[in-house]
C-alpha positions in Angstrom: 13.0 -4.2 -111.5 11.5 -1.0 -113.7 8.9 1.6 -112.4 5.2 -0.2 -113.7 3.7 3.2 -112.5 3.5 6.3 -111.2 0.3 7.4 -109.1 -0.4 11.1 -108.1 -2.8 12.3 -106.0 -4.6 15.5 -107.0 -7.5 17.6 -106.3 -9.0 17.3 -109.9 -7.9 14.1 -112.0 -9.7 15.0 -114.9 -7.6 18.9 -115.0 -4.2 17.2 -114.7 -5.1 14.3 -117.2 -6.2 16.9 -119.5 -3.2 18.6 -119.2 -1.1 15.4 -119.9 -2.8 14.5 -122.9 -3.7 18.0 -124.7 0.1 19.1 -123.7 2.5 15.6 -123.6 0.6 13.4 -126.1 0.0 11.0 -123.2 -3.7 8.7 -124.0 -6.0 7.9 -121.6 -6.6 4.4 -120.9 -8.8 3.7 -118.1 -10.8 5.9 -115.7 -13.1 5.0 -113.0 -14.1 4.9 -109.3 -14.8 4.0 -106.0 -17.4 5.5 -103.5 -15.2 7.5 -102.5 -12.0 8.3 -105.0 -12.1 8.9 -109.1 -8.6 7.7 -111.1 -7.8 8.4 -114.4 -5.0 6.1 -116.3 -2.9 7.6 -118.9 0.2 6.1 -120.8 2.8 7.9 -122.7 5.0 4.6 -124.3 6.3 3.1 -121.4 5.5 5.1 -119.1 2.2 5.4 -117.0 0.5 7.3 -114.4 -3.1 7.1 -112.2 -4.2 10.1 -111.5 -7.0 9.8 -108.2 -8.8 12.6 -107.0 -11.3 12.5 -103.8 -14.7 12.2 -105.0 -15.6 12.8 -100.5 -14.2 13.7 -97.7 -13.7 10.2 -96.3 -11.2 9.7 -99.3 -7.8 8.2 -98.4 -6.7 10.9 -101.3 -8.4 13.8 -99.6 -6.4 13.1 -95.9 -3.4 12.7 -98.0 -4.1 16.3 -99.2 -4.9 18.3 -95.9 -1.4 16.7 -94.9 0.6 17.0 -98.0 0.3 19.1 -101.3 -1.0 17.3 -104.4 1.7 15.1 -106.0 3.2 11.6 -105.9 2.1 9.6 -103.6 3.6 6.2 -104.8 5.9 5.1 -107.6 5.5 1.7 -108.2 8.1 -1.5 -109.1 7.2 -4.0 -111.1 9.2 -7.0 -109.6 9.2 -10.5 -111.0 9.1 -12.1 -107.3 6.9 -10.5 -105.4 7.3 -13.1 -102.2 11.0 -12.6 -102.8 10.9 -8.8 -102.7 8.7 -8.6 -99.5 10.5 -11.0 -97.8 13.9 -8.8 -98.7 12.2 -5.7 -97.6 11.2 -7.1 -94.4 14.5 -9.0 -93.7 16.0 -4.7 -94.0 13.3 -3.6 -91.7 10.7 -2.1 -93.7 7.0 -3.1 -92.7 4.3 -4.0 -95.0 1.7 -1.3 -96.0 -0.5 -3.3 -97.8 -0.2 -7.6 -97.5 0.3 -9.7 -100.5 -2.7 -9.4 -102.7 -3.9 -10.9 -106.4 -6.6 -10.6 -108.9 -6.9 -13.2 -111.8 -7.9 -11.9 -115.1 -8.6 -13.7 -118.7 -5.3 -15.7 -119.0 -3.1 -13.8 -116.3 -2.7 -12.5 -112.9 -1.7 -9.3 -110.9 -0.4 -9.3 -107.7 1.0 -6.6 -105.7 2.0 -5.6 -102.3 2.9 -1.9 -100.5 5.9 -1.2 -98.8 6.5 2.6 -97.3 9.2 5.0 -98.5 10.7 7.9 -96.8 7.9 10.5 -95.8 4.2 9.7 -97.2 5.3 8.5 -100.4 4.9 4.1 -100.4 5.8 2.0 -103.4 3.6 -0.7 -104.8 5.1 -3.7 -105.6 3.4 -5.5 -108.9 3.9 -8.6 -110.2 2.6 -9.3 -113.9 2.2 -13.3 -114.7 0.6 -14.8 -118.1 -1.3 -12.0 -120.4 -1.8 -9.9 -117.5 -3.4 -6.7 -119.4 -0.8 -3.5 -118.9 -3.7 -1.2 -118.4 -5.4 -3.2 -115.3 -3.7 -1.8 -111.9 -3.9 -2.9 -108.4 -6.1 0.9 -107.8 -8.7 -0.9 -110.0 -9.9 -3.2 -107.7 -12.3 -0.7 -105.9 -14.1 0.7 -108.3 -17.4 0.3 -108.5 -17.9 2.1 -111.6 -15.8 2.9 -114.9 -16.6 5.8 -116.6 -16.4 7.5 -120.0 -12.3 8.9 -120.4 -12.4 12.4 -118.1 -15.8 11.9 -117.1 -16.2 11.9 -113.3 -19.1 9.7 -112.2 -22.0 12.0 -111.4 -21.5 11.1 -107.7 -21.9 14.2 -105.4 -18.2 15.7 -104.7 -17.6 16.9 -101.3 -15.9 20.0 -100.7 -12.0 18.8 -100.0 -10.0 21.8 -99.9 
């Protein structure tokens, strides 16, 4: 098992990706959104991090932030048994955030599940099979738009202080 990614939740996605990129040499890779949330990807060698901002109020990001300051909000595993993983996790007790869940794509296939940590933070469970492209993430599946790299969608933002 390594980490396959880190995900923070921030106020502004496009500030802190910035920030990565113009100060750690990280290089964006994907961004895009959903109705409600924006996420930036950004990769550094091996390591990578999504970076979601709410784009509204009804934003699972923005009621993570009235509860918790901005940060990580789930470091995820990549696991070559995903079945095998849950199935250990719930044998020890833990629940299932998110149920079992896969997307095809060109000559691979992504599946992941969420299991929660201690406090708010939860930890994605990926599995890679086939060419399975490293840049395409679980978070992708919602987005109903991808955008330019640190261009927010001209969607309306909300106030979500």
């Amino acid at each position: 098992m390594k980490i396959d990614h880190v995900h923070f939740y921030v106020r502004d996605a496009t500030v802190f990706s910035d920030w990565l990129v113009h100060t750690l040499g990280f290089q964006r890779v994907a961004s895009g959104s959903s109705y409600h949330t924006y996420t930036e990807v950004v990769k550094s060698g091996s390591i990578t991090f999504l970076i979601s901002s709410p784009l509204t109020s009804a934003s699972p990001i923005a009621e993570f932030l009235r509860l918790h300051p901005p940060g990580v909000a789930d470091i995820a595993f990549l696991v070559e048994d995903l079945e095998a993983v849950i199935e250990n996790a719930s044998a020890q007790g833990n629940q299932v955030v998110q149920p079992p869940q896969e997307q095809f794509q060109r000559q691979g296939r992504l599946k992941w599940s969420q299991i929660p940590s201690w406090a708010s933070l939860v930890h994605t469970l990926v599995e890679r099979d086939g060419i399975c492209d490293e840049s395409f993430f679980p978070a992708q599946l919602n987005w109903i738009t991808k955008t330019a790299h640190g261009k927010p969608p001209s969607l309306t933002r909300e106030e979500n202080q």
